[in-house]
Predicted model as a PDB file, atoms N, CA, C, CB and O in Angstrom, pLDDT in the B-factor column:
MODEL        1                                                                  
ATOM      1  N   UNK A   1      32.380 -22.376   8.696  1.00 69.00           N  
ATOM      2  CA  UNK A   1      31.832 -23.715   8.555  1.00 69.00           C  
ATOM      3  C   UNK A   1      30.652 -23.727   7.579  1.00 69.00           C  
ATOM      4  CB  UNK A   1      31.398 -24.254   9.919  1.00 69.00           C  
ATOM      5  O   UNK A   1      30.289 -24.795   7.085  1.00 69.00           O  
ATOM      6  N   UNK A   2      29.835 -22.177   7.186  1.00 81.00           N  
ATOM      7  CA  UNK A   2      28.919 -22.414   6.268  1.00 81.00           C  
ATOM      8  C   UNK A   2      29.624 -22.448   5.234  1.00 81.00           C  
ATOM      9  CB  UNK A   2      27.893 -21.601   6.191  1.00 81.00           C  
ATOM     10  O   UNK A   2      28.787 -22.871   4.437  1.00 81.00           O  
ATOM     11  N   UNK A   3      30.446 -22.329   4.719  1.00 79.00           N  
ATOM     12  CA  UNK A   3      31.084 -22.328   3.142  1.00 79.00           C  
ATOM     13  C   UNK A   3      31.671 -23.065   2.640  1.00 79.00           C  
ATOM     14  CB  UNK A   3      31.807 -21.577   2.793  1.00 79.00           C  
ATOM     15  O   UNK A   3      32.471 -23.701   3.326  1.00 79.00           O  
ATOM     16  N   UNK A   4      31.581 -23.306   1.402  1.00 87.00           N  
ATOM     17  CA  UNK A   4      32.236 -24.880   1.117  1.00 87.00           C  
ATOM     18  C   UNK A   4      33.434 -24.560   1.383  1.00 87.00           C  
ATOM     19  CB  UNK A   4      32.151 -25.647  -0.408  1.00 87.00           C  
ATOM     20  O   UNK A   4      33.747 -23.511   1.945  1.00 87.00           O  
ATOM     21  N   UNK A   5      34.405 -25.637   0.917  1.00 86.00           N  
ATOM     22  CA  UNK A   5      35.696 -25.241   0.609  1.00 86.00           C  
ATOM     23  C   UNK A   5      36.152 -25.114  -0.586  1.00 86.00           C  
ATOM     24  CB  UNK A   5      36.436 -25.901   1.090  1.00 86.00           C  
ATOM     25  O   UNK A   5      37.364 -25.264  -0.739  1.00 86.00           O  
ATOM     26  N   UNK A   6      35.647 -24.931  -1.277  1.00 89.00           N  
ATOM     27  CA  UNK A   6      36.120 -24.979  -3.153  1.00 89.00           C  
ATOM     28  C   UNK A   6      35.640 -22.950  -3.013  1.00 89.00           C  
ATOM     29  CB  UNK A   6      34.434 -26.591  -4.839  1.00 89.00           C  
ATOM     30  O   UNK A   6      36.276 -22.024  -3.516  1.00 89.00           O  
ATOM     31  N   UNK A   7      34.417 -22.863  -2.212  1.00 89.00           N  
ATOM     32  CA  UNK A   7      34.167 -21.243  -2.372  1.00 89.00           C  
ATOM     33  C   UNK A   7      35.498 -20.346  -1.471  1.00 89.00           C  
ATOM     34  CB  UNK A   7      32.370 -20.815  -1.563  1.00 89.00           C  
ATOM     35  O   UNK A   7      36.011 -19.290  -1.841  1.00 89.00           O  
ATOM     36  N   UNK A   8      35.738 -20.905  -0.579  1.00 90.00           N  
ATOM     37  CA  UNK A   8      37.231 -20.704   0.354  1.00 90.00           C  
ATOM     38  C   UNK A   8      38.588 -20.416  -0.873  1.00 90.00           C  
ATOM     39  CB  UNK A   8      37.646 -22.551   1.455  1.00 90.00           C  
ATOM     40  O   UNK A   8      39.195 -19.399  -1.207  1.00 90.00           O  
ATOM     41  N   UNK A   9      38.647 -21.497  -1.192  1.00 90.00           N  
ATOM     42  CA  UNK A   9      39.429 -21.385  -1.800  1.00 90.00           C  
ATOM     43  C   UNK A   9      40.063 -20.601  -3.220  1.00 90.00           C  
ATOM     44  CB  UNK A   9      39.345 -22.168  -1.693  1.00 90.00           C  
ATOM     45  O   UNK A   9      41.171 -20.372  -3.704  1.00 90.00           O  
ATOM     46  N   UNK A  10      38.338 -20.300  -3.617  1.00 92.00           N  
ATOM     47  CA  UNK A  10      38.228 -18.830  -4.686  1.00 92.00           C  
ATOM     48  C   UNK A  10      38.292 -17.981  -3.908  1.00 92.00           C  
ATOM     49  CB  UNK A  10      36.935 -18.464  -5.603  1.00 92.00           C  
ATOM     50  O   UNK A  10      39.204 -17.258  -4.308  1.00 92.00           O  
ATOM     51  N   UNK A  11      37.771 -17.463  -2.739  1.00 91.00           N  
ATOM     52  CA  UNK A  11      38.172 -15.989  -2.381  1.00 91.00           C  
ATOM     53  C   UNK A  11      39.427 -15.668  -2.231  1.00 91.00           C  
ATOM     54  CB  UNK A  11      37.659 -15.553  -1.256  1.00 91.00           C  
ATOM     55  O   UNK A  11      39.891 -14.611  -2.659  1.00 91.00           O  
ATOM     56  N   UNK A  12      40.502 -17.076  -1.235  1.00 94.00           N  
ATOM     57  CA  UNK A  12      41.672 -16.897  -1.287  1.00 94.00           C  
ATOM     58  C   UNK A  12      42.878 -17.016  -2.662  1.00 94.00           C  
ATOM     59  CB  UNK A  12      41.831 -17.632  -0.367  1.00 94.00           C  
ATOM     60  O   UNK A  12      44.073 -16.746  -2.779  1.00 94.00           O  
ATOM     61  N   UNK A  13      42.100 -17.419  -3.318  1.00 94.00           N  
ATOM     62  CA  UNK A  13      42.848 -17.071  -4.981  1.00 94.00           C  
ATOM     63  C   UNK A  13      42.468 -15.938  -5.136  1.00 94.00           C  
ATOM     64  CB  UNK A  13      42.411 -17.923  -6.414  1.00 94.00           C  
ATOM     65  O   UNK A  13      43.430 -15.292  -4.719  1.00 94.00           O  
ATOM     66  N   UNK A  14      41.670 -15.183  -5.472  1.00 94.00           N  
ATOM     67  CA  UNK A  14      41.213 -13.633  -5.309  1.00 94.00           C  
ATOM     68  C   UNK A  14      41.942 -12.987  -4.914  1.00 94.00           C  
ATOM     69  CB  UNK A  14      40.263 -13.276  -4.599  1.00 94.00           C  
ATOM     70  O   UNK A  14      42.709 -12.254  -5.539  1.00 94.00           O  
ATOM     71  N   UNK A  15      41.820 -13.174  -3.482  1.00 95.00           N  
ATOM     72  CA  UNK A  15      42.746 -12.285  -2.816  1.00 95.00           C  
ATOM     73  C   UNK A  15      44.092 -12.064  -3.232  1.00 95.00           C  
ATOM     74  CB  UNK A  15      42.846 -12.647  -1.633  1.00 95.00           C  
ATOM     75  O   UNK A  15      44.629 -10.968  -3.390  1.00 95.00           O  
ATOM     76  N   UNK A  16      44.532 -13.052  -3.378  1.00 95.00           N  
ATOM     77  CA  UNK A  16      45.954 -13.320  -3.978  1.00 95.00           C  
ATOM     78  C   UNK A  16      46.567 -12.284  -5.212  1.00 95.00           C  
ATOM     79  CB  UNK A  16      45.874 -14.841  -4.606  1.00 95.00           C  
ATOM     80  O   UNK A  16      47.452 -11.442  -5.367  1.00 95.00           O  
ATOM     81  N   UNK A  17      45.222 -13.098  -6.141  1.00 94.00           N  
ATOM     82  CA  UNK A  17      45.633 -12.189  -7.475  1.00 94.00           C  
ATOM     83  C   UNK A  17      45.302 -10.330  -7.236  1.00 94.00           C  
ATOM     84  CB  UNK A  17      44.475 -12.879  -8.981  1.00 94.00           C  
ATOM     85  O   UNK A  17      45.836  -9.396  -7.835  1.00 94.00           O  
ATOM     86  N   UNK A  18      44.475 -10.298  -6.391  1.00 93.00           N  
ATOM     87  CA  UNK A  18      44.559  -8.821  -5.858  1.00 93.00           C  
ATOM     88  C   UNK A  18      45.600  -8.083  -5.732  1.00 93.00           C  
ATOM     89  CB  UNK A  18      44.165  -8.697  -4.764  1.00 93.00           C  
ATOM     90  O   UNK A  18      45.795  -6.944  -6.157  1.00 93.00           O  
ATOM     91  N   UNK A  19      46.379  -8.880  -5.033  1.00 93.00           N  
ATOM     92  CA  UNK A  19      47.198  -8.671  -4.257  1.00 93.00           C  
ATOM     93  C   UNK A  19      48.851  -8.504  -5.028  1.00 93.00           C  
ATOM     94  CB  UNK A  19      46.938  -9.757  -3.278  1.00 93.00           C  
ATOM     95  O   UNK A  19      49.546  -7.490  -5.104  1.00 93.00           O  
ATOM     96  N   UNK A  20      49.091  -9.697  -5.458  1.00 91.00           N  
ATOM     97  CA  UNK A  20      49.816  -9.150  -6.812  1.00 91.00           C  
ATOM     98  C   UNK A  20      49.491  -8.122  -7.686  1.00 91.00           C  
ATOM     99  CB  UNK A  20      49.872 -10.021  -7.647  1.00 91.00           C  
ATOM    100  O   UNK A  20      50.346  -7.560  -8.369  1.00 91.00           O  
ATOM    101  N   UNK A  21      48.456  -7.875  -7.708  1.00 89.00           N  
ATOM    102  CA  UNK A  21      48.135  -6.418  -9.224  1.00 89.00           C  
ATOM    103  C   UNK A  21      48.601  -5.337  -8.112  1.00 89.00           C  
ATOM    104  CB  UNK A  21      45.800  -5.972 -10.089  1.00 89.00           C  
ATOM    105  O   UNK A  21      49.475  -4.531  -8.429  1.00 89.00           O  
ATOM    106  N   UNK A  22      48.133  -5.309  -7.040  1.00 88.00           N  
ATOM    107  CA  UNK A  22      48.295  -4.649  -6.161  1.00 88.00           C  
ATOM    108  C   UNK A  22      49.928  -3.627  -5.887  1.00 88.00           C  
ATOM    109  CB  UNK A  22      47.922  -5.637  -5.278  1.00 88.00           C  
ATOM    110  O   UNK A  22      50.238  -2.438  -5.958  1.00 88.00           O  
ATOM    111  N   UNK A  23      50.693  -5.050  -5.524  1.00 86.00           N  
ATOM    112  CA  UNK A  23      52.183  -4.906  -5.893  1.00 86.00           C  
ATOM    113  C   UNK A  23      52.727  -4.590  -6.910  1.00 86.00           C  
ATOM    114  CB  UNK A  23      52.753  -5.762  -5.782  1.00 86.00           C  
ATOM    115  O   UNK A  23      53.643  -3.773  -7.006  1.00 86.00           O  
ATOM    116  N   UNK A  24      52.097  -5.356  -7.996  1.00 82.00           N  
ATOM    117  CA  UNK A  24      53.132  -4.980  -9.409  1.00 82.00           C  
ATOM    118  C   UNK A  24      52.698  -3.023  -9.242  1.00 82.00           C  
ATOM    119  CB  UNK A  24      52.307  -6.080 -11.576  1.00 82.00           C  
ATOM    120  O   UNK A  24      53.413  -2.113  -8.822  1.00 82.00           O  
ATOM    121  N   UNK A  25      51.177  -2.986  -9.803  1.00 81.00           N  
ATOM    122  CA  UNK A  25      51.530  -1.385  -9.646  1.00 81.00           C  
ATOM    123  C   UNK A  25      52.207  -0.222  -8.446  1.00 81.00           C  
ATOM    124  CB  UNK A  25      50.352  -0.920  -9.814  1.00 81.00           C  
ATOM    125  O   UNK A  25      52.923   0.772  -8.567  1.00 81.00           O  
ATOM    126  N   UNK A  26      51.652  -0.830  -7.411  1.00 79.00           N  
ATOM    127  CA  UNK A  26      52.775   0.241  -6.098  1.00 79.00           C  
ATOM    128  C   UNK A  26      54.116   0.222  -6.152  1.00 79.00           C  
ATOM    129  CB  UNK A  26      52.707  -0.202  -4.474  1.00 79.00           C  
ATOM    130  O   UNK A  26      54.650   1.094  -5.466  1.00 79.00           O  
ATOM    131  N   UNK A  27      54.988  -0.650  -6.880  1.00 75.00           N  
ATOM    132  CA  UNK A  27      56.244  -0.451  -6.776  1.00 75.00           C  
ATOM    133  C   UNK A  27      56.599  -0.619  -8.675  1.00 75.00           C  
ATOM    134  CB  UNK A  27      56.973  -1.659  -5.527  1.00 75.00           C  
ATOM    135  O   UNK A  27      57.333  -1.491  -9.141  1.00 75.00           O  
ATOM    136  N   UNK A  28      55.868   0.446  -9.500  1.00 73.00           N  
ATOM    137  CA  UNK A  28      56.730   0.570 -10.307  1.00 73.00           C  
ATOM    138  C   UNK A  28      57.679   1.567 -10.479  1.00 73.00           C  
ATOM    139  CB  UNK A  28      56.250   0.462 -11.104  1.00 73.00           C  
ATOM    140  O   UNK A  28      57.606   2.375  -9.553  1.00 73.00           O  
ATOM    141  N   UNK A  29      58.643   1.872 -11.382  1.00 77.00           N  
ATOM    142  CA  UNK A  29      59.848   2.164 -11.039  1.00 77.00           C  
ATOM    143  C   UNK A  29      60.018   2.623 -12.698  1.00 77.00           C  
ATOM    144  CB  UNK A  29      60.816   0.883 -10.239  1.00 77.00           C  
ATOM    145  O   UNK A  29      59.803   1.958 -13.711  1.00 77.00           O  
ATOM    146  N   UNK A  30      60.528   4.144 -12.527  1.00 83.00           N  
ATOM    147  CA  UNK A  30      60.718   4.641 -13.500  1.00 83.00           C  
ATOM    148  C   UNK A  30      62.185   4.197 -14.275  1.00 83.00           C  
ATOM    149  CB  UNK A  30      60.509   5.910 -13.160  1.00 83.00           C  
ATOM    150  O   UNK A  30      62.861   3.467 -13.550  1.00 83.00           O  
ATOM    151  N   UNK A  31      62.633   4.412 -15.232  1.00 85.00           N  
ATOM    152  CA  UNK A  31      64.239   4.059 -15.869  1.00 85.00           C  
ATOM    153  C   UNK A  31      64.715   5.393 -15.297  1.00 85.00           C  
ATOM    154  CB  UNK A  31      64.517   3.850 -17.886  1.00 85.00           C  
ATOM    155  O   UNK A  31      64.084   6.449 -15.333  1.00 85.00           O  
ATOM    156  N   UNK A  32      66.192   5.143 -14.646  1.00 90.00           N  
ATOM    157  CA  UNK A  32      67.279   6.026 -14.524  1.00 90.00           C  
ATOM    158  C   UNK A  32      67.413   7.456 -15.982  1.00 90.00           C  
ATOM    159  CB  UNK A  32      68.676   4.821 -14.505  1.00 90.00           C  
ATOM    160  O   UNK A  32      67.587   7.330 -17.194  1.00 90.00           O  
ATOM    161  N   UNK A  33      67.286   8.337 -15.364  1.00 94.00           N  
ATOM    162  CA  UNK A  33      67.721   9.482 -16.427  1.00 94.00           C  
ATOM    163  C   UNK A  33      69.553   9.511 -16.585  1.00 94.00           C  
ATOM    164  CB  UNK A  33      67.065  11.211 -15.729  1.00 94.00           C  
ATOM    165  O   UNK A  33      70.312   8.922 -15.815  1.00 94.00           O  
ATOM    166  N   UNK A  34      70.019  10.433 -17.899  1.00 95.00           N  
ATOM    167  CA  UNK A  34      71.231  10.133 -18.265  1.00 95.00           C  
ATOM    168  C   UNK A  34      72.659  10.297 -17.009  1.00 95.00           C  
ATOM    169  CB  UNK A  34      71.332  11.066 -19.516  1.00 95.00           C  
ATOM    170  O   UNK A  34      73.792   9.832 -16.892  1.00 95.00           O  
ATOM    171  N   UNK A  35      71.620  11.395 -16.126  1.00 95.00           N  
ATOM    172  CA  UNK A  35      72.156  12.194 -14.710  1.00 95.00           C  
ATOM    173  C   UNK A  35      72.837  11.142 -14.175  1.00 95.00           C  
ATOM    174  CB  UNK A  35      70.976  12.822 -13.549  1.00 95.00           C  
ATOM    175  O   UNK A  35      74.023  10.845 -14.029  1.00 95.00           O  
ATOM    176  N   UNK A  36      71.408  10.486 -13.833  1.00 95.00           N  
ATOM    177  CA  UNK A  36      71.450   9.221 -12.555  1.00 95.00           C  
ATOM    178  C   UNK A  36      71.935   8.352 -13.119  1.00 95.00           C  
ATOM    179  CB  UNK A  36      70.148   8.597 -11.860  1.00 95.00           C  
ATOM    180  O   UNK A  36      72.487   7.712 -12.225  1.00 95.00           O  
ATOM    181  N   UNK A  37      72.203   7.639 -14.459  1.00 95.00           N  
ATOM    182  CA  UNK A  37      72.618   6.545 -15.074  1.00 95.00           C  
ATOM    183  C   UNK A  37      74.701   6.470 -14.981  1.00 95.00           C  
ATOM    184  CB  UNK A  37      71.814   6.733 -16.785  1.00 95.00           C  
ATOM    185  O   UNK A  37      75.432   5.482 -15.047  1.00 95.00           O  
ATOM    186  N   UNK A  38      75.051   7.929 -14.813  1.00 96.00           N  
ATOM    187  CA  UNK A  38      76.183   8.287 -15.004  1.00 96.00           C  
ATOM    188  C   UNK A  38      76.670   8.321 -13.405  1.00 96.00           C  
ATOM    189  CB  UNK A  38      76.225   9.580 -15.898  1.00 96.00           C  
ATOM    190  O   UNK A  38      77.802   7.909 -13.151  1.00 96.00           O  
ATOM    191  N   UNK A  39      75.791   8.827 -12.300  1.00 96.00           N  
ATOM    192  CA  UNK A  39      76.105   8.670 -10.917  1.00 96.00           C  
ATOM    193  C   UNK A  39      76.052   6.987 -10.263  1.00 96.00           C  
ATOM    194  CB  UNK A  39      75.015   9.653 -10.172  1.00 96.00           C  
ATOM    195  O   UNK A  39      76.726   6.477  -9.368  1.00 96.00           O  
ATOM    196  N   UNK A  40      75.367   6.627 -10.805  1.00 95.00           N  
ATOM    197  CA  UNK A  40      75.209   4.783 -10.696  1.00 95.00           C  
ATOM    198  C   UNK A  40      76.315   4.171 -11.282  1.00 95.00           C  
ATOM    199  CB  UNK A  40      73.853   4.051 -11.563  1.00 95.00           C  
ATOM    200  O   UNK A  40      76.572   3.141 -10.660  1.00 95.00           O  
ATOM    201  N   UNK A  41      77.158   4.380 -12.302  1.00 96.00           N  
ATOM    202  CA  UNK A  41      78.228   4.439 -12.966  1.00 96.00           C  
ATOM    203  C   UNK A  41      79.461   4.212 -11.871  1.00 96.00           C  
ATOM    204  CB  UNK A  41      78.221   5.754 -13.751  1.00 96.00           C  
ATOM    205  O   UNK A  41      80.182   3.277 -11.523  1.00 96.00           O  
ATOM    206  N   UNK A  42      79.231   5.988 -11.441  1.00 96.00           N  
ATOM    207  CA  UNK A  42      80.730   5.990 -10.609  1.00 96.00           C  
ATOM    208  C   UNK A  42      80.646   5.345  -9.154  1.00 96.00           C  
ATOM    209  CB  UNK A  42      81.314   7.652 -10.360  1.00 96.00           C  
ATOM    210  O   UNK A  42      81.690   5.044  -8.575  1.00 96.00           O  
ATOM    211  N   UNK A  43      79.335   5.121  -8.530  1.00 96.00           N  
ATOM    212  CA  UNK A  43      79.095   4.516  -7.536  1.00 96.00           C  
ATOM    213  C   UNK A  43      79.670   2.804  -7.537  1.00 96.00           C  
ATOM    214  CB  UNK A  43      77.656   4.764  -7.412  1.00 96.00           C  
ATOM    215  O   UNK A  43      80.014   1.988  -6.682  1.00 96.00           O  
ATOM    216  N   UNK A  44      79.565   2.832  -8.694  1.00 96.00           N  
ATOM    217  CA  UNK A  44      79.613   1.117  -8.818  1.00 96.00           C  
ATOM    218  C   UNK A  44      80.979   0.936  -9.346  1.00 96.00           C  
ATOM    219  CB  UNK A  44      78.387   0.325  -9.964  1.00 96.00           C  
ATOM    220  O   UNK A  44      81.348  -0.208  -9.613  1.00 96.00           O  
ATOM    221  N   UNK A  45      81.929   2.140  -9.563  1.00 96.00           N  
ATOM    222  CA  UNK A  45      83.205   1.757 -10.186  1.00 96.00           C  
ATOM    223  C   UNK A  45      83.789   1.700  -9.042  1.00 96.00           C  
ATOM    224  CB  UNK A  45      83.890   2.632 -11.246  1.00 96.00           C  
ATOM    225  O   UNK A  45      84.582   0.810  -8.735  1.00 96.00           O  
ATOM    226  N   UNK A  46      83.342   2.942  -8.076  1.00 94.00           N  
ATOM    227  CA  UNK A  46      83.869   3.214  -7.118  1.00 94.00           C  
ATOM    228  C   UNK A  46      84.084   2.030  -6.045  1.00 94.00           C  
ATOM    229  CB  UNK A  46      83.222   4.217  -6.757  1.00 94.00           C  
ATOM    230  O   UNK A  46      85.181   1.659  -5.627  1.00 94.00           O  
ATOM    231  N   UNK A  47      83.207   1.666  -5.789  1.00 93.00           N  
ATOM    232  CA  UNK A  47      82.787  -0.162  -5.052  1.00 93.00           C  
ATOM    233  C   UNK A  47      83.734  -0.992  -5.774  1.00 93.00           C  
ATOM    234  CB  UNK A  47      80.911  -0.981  -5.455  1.00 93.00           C  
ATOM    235  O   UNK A  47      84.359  -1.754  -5.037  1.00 93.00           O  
ATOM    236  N   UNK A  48      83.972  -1.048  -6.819  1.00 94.00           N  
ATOM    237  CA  UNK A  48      85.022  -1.995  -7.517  1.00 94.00           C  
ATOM    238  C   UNK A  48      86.362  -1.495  -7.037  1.00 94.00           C  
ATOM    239  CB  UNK A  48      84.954  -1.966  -9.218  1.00 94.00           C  
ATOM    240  O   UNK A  48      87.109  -2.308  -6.494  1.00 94.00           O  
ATOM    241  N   UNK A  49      86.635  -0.600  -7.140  1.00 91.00           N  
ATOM    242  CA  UNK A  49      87.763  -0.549  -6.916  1.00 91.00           C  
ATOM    243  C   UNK A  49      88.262  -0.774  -5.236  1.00 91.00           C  
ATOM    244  CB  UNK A  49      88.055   0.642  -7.534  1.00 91.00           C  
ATOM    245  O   UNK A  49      89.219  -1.493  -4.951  1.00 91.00           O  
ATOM    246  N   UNK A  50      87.677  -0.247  -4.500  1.00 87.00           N  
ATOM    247  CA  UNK A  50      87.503  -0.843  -3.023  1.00 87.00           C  
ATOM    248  C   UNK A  50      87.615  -2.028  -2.960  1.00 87.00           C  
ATOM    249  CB  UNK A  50      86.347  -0.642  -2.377  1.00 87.00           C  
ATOM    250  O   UNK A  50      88.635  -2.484  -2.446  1.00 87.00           O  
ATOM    251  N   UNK A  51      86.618  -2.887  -3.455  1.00 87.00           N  
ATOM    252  CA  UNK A  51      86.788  -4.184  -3.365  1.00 87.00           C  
ATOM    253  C   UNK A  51      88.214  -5.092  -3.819  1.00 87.00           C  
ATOM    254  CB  UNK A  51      85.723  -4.550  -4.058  1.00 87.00           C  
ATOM    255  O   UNK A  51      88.862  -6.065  -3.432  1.00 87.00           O  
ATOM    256  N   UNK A  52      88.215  -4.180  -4.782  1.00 86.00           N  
ATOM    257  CA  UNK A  52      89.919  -4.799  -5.073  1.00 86.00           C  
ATOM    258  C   UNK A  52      90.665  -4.610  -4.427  1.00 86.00           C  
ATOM    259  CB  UNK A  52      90.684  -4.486  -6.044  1.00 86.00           C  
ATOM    260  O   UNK A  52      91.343  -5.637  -4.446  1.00 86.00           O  
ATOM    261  N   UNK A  53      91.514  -3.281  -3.131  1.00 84.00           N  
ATOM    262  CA  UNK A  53      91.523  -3.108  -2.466  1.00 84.00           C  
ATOM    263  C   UNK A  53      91.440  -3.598  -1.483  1.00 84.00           C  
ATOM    264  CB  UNK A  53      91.284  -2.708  -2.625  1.00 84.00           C  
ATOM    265  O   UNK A  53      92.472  -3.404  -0.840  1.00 84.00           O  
ATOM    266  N   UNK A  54      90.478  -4.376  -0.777  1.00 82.00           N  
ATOM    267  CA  UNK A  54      89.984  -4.677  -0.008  1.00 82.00           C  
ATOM    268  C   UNK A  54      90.307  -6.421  -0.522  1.00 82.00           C  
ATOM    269  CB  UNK A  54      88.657  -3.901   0.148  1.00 82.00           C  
ATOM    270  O   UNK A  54      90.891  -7.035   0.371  1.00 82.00           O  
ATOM    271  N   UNK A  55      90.170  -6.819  -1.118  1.00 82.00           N  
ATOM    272  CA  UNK A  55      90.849  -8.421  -1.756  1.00 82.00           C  
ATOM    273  C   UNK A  55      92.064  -8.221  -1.458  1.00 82.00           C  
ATOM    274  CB  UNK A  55      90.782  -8.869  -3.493  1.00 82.00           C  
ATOM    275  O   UNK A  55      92.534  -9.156  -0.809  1.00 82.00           O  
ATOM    276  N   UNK A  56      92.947  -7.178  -1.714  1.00 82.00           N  
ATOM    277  CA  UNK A  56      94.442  -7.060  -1.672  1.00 82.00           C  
ATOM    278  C   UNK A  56      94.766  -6.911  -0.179  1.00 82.00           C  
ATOM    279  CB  UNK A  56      95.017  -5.782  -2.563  1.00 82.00           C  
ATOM    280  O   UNK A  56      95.779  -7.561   0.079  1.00 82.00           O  
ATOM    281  N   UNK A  57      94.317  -6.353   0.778  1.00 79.00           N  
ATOM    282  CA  UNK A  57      94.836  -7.071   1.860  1.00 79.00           C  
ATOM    283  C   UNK A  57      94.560  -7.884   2.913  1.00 79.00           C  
ATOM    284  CB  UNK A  57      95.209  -6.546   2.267  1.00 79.00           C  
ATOM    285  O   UNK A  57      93.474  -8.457   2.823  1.00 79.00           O  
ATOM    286  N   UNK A  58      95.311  -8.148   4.042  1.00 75.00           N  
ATOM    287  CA  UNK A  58      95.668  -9.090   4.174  1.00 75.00           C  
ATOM    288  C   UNK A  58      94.097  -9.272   5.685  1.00 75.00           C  
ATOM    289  CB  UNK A  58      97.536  -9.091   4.331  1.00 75.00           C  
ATOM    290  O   UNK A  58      93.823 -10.361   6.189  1.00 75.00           O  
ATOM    291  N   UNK A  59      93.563  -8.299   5.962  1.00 78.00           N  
ATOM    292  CA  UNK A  59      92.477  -8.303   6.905  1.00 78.00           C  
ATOM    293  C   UNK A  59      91.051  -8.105   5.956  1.00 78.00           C  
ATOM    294  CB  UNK A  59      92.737  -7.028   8.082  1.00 78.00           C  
ATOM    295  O   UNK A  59      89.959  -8.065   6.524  1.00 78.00           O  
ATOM    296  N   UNK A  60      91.179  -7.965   4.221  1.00 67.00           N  
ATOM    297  CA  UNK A  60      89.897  -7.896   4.319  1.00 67.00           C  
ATOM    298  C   UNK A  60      89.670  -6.159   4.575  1.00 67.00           C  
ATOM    299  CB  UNK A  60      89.381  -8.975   5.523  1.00 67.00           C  
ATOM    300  O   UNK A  60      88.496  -5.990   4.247  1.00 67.00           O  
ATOM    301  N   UNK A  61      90.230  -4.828   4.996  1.00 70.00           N  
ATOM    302  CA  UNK A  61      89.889  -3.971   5.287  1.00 70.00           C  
ATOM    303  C   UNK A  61      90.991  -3.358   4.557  1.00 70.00           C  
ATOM    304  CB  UNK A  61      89.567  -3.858   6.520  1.00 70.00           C  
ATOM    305  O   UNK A  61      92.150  -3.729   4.367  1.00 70.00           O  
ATOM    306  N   UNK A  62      90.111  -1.962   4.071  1.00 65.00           N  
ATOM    307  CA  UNK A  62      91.042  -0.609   3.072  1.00 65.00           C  
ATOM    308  C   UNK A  62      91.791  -0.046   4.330  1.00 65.00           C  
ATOM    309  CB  UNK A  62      89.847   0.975   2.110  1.00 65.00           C  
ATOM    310  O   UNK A  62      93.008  -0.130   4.163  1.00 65.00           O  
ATOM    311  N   UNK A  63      91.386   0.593   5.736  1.00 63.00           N  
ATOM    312  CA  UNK A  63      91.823   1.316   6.041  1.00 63.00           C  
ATOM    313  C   UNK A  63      92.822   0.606   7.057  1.00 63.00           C  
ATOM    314  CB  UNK A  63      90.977   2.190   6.267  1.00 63.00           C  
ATOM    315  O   UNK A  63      92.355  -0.505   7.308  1.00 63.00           O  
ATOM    316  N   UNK A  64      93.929   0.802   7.687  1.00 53.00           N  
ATOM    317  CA  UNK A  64      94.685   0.394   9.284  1.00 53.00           C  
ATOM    318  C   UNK A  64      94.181   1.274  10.367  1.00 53.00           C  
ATOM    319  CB  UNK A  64      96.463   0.633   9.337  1.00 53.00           C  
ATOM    320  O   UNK A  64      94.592   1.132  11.519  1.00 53.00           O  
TER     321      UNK A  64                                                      
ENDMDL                                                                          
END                                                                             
């Protein structure tokens, strides 16, 4: 109740933008090496083709 509200409302912008810098740096994220770029590859072909699979019959499921 001693503080205005315009001073309220800068700390909680503060905080905020803290808080974002905060995030952006804790979760940065290196680029995939040629290894991992090629295992992400077959992971994701692999899922495709399942899914097609899995479109083709008649429950929705690869296996009986």
């Amino acid at each position: 109740s001693s503080m205005s509200k315009a001073h309220v409302e800068d700390m909680a912008a503060q905080a905020y933008e803290n808080f974002l810098i905060e995030c952006k740096q804790k979760y940065t994220k290196r680029p995939p090496n040629v290894a991992e770029r090629k295992e992400i590859g077959k992971a994701i072909e692999d899922f495709r083709k399942s899914a097609v699979k899995r479109r083709q019959s008649t429950n929705n499921k690869i296996y009986y």
